[in-house]
One Martini backbone bead per residue (centre of mass of N, CA, C, O) as a GRO file, in nm:
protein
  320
    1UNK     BB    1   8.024   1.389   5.481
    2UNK     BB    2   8.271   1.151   5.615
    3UNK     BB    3   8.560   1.243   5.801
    4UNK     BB    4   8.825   1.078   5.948
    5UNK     BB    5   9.077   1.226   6.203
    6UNK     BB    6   9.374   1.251   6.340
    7UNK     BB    7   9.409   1.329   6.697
    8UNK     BB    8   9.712   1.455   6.612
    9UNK     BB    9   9.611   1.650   6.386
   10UNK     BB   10   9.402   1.799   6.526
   11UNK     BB   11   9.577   1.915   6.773
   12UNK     BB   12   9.815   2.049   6.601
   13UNK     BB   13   9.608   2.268   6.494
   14UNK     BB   14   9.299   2.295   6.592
   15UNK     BB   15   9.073   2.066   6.566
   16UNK     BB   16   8.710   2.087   6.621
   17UNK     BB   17   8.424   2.126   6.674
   18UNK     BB   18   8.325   2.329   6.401
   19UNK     BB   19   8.555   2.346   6.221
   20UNK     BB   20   8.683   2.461   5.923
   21UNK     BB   21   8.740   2.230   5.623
   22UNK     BB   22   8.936   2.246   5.348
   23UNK     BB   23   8.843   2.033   5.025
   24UNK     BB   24   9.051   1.893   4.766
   25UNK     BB   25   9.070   1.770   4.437
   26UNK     BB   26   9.314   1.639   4.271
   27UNK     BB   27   9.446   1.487   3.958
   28UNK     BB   28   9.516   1.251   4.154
   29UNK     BB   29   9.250   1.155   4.362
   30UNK     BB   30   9.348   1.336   4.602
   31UNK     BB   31   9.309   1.462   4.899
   32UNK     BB   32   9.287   1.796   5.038
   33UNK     BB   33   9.341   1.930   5.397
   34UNK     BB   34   9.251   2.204   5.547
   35UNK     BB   35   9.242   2.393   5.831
   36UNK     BB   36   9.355   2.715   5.732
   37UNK     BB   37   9.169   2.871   5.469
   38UNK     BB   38   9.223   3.180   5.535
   39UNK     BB   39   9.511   3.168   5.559
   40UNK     BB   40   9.787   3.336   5.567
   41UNK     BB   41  10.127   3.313   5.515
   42UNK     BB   42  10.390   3.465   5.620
   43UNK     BB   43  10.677   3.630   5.551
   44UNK     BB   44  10.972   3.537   5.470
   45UNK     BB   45  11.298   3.556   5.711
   46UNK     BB   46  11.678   3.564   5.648
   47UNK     BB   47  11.953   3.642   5.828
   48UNK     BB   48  12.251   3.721   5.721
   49UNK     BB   49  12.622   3.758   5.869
   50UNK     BB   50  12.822   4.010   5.863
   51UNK     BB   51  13.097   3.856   5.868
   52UNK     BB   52  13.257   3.631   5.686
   53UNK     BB   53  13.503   3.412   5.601
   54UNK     BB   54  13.371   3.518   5.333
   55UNK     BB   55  13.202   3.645   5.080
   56UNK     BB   56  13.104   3.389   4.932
   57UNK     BB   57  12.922   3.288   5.105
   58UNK     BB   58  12.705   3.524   5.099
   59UNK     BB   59  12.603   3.461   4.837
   60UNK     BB   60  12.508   3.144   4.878
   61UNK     BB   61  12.317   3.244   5.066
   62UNK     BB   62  12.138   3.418   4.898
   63UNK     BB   63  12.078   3.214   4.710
   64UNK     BB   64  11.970   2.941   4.898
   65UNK     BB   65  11.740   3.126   4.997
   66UNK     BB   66  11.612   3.171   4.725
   67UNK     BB   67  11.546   2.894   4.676
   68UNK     BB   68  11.356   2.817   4.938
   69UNK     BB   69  11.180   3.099   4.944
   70UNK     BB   70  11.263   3.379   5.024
   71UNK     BB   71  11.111   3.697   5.051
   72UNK     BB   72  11.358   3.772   5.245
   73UNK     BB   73  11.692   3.932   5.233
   74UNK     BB   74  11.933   3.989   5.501
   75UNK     BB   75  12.240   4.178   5.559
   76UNK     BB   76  12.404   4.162   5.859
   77UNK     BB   77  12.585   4.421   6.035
   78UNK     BB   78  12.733   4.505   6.265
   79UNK     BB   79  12.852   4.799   6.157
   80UNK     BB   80  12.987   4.779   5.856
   81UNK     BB   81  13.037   4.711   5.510
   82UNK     BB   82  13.226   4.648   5.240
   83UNK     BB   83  13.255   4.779   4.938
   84UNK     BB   84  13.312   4.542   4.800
   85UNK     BB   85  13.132   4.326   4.916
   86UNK     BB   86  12.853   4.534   4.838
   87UNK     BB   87  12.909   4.457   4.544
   88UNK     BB   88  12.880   4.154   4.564
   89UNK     BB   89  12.594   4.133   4.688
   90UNK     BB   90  12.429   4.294   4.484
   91UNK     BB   91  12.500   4.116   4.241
   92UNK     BB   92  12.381   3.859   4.334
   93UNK     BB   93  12.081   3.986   4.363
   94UNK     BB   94  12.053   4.056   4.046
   95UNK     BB   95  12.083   3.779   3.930
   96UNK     BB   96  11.815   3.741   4.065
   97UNK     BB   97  11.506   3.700   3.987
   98UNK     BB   98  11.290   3.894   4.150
   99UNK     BB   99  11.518   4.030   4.303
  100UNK     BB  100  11.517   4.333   4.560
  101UNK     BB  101  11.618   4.615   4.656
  102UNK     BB  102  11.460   4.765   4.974
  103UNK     BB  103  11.725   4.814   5.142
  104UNK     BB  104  12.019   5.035   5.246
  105UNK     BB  105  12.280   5.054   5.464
  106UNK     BB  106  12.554   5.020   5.580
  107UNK     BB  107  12.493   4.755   5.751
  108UNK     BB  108  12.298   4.676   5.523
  109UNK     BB  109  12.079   4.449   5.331
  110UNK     BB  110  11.765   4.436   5.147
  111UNK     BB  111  11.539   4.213   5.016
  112UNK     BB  112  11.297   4.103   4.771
  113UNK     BB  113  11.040   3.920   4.646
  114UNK     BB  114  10.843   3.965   4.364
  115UNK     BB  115  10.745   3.674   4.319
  116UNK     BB  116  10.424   3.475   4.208
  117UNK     BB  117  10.425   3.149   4.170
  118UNK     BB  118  10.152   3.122   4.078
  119UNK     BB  119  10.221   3.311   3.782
  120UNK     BB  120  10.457   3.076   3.700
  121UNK     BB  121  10.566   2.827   3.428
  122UNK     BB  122  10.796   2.631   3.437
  123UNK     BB  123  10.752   2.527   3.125
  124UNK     BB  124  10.839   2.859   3.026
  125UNK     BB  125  11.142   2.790   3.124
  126UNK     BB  126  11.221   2.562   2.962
  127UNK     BB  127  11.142   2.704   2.683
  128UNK     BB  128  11.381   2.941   2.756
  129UNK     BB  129  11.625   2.774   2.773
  130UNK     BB  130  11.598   2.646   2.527
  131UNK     BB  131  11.643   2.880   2.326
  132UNK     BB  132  11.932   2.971   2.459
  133UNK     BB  133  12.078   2.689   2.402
  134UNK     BB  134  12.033   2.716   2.079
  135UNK     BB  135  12.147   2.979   1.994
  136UNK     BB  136  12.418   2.924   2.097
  137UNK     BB  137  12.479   2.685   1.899
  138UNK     BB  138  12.474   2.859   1.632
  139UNK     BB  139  12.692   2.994   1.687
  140UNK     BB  140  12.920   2.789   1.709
  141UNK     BB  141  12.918   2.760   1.413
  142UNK     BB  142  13.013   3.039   1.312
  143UNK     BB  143  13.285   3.054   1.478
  144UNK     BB  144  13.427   2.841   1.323
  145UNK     BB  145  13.374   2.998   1.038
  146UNK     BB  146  13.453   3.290   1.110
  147UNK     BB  147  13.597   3.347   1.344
  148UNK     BB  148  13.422   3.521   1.642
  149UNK     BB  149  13.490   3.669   1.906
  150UNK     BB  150  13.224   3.851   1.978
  151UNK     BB  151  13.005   3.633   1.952
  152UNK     BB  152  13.177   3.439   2.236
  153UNK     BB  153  13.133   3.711   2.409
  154UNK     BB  154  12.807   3.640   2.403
  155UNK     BB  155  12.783   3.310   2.443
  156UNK     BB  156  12.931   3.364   2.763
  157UNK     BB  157  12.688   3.580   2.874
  158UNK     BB  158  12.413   3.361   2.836
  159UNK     BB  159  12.468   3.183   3.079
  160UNK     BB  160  12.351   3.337   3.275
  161UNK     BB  161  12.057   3.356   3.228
  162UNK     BB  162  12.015   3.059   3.261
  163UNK     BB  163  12.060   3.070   3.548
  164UNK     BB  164  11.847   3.247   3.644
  165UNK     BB  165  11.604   3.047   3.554
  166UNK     BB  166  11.706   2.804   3.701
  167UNK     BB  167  11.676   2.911   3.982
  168UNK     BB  168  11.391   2.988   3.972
  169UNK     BB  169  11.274   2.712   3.908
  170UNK     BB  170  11.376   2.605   4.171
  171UNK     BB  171  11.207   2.778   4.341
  172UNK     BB  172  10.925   2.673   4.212
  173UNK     BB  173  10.941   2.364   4.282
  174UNK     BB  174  10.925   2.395   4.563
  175UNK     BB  175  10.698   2.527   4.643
  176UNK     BB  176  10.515   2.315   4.492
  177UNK     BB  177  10.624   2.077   4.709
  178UNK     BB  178  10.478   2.246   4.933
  179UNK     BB  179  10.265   2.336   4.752
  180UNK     BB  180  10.012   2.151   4.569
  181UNK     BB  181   9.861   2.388   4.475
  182UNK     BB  182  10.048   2.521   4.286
  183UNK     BB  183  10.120   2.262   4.121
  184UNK     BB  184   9.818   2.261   4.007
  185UNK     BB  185   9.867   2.524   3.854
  186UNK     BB  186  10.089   2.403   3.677
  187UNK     BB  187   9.998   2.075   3.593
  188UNK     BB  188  10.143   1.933   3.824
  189UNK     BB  189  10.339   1.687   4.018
  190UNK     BB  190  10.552   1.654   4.282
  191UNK     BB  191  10.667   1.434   4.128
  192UNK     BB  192  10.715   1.617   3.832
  193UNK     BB  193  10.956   1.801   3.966
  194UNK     BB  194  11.195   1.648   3.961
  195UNK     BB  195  11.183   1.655   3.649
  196UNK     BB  196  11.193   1.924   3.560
  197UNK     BB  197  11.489   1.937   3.764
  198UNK     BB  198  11.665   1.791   3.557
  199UNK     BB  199  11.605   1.911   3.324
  200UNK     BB  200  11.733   2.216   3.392
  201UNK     BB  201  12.003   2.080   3.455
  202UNK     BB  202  12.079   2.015   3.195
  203UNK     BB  203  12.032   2.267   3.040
  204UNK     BB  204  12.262   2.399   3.224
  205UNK     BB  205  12.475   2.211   3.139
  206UNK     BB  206  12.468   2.262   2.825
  207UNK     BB  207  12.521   2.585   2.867
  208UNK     BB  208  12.803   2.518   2.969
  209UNK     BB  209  12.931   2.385   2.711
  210UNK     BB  210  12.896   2.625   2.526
  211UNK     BB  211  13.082   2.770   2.676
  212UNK     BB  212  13.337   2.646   2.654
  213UNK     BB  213  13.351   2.639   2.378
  214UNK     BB  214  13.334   2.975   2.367
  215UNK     BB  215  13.639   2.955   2.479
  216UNK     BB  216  13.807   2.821   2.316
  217UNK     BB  217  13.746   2.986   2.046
  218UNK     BB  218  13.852   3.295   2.120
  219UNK     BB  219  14.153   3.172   1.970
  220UNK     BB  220  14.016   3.076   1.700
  221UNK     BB  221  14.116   3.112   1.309
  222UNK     BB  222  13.952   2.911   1.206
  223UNK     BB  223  13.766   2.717   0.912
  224UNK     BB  224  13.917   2.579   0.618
  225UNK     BB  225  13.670   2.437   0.411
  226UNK     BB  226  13.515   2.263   0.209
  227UNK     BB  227  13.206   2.219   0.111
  228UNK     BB  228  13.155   1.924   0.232
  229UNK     BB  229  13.298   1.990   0.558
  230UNK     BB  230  13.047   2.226   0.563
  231UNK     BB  231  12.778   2.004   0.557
  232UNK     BB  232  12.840   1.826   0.777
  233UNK     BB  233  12.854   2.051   0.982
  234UNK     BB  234  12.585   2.101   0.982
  235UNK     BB  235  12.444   1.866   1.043
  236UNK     BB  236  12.573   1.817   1.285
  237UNK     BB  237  12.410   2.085   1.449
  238UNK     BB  238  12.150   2.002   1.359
  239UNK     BB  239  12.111   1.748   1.500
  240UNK     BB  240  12.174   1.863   1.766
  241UNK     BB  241  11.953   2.037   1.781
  242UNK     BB  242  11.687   1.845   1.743
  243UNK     BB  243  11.734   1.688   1.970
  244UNK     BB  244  11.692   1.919   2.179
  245UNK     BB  245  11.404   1.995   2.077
  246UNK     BB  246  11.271   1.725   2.110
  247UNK     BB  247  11.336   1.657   2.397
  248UNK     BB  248  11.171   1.866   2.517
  249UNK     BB  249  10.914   1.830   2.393
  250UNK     BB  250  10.858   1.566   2.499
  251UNK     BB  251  10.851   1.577   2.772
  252UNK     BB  252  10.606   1.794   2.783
  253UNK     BB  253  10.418   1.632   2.620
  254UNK     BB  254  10.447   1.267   2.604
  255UNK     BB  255  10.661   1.167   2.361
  256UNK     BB  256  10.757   0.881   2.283
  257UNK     BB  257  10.873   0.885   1.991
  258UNK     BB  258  11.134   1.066   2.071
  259UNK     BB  259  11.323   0.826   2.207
  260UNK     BB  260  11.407   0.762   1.924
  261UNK     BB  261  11.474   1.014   1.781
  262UNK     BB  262  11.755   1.051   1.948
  263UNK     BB  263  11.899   0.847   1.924
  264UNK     BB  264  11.927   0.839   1.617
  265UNK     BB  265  12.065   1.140   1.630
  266UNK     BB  266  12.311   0.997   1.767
  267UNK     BB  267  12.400   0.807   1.564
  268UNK     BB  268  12.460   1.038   1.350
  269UNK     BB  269  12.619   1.237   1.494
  270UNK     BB  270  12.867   1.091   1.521
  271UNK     BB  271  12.919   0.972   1.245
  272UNK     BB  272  12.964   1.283   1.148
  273UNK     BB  273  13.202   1.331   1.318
  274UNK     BB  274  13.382   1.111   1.215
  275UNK     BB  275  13.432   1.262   0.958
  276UNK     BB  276  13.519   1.530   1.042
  277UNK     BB  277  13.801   1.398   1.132
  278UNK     BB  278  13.871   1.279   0.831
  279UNK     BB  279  13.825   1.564   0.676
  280UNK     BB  280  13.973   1.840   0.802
  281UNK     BB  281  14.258   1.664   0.876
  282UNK     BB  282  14.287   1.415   0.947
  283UNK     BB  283  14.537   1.273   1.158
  284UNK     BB  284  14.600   1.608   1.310
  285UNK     BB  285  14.302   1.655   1.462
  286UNK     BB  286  14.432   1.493   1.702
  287UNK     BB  287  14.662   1.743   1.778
  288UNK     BB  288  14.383   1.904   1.805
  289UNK     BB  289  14.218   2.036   2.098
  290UNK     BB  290  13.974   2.244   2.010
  291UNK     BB  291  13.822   2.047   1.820
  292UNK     BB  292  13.793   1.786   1.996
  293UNK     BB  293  13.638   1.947   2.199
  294UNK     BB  294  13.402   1.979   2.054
  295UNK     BB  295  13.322   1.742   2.023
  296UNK     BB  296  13.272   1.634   2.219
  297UNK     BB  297  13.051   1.813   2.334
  298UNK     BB  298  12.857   1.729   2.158
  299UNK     BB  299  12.838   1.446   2.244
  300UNK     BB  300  12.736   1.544   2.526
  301UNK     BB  301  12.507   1.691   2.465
  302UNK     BB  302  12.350   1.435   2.329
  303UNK     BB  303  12.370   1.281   2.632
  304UNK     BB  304  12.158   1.486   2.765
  305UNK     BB  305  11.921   1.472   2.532
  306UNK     BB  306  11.903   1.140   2.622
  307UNK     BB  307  11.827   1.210   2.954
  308UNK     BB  308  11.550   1.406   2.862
  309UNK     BB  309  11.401   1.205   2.720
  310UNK     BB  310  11.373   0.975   2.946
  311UNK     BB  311  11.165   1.141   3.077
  312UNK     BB  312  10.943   1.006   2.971
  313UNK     BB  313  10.693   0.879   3.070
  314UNK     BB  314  10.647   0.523   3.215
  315UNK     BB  315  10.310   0.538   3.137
  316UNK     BB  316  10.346   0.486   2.808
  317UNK     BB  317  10.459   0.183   2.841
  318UNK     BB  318  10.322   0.120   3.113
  319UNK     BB  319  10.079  -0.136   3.229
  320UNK     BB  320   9.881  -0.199   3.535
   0.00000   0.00000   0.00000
């Protein structure tokens, strides 16, 4: 095989007569040409300089890094850390999965990423987010019923969790878009990742949601409600958990079907809280602001759950 190469690209990498060049086919049929197939790029190291403005800056910082895919991070001080800001650094780093504290000093704090983008599947981070914010979901229907305080302040812990995986996957995103190996192995392709990192922040928008709601709750009475209005209330809590578990499926899938199935979904949802505003209290749930505000929620996650939708391959409409 003969494959002319551009003189500009070749001189910058170091290609000449008889270097060896390994090449790849994608799964879309592009060639991917590697200069340096043998080579391993050495571990990123990123290092941020306390004290900042705030400590909060710092966070943000090791955050962000983490995002970026950085393998080490490391925050350094001329003198030493103040107890308090290095326990906010520790919590930090500990709230990102897979980042581990390496080293320690006065001044110094080193943490390293021990997870192997390429052994970790974007699928099953989006499947873990979907259980936690369904779980989440099902929640909020009990605390309605039974005004359970102590499993309001368990659904408003559990937002962490959603936010850990959120950023994991956005680290393996990235990523995938910077090595397109990474990406084949996840058999996505890098135009894929946007819509992954799309689906992923909505997930965490919606347990964002539900967070608010379990919020709202803390000092709800709960709600004294007749057979009839309680099966109203579960319906309505079904149906929108289904459009969120189809949604997910759906996407993952690219199950073209689910697109009317959600849409369909949220026309029964409306129906049924506007039934709920007028079965549970009549004229005066309008000036009950923790009701309306979970029925706004939830349609709002249902509007999420459409916009999750959306996201099926528009290949499965369209042929060019």
């Amino acid at each position: 095989m003969l494959v002319s190469l551009p003189k500009d690209w070749a001189s910058r990498h170091g290609v000449s007569k008889g270097s060896f060049i390994a090449i790849e086919e994608r799964s879309d049929g592009c060639l991917l040409l590697d200069p340096h197939p043998k080579e391993e790029g050495g571990p990123q190291v990123v290092v941020i300089r306390y004290p900042l403005e705030d400590v909060q800056y710092i966070e943000w910082g090791i955050i962000g890094a983490y995002l970026l895919g950085y393998d080490y991070i490391q925050v350094e001080a001329e003198r030493r850390i103040d107890s308090s800001d290095r326990a906010r650094i520790k919590d930090a780093i500990q709230n990102l999965i897979g980042l581990e504290i390496l080293e320690e000093t006065a001044g110094m704090i080193k943490a390293q990423c021990l997870i192997d983008a390429s052994l970790v599947n974007p699928h099953s981070l989006i499947e873990r987010e979907k259980v936690i914010a369904l779980s989440m979901l099902r929640d909020i229907k009990t605390i309605l019923l039974e005004a359970d305080q102590d499993l309001a302040r368990t659904v408003i812990r559990r937002d962490d969790e959603v936010d850990r995986i959120y950023f994991l996957l956005v680290r393996l995103l990235r990523s995938a878009v910077q090595r397109p190996k990474i990406a084949e192995s996840f058999e996505i392709t890098p135009l894929d990742c946007l819509d992954y990192r799309l689906v992923a922040a909505l997930l965490e928008s919606i347990a964002d949601h539900i967070t608010d709601m379990a919020q709202r709750l803390l000092d709800f009475p709960g709600l004294d409600l007749d057979e009839g209005s309680k099966a109203t209330l579960d319906q309505a809590f079904e149906t929108l958990e289904g459009m969120l578990e189809r949604a997910i499926e759906g996407f993952l899938a690219q199950e073209l079907k689910v697109l009317r199935e959600v849409r369909e979904g949220y026309e029964l949802l409306s129906r049924l809280l506007d039934a709920l505003i007028r079965e549970v209290a009549g004229p005066d749930l309008r000036g009950n602001s923790t009701l309306t505000s979970i029925f706004s929620y939830m349609r709002e996650i249902g509007r999420d759950s459409i916009d999750i939708a959306d996201l099926i391959g528009p290949d499965q409409i369209l042929r060019v």
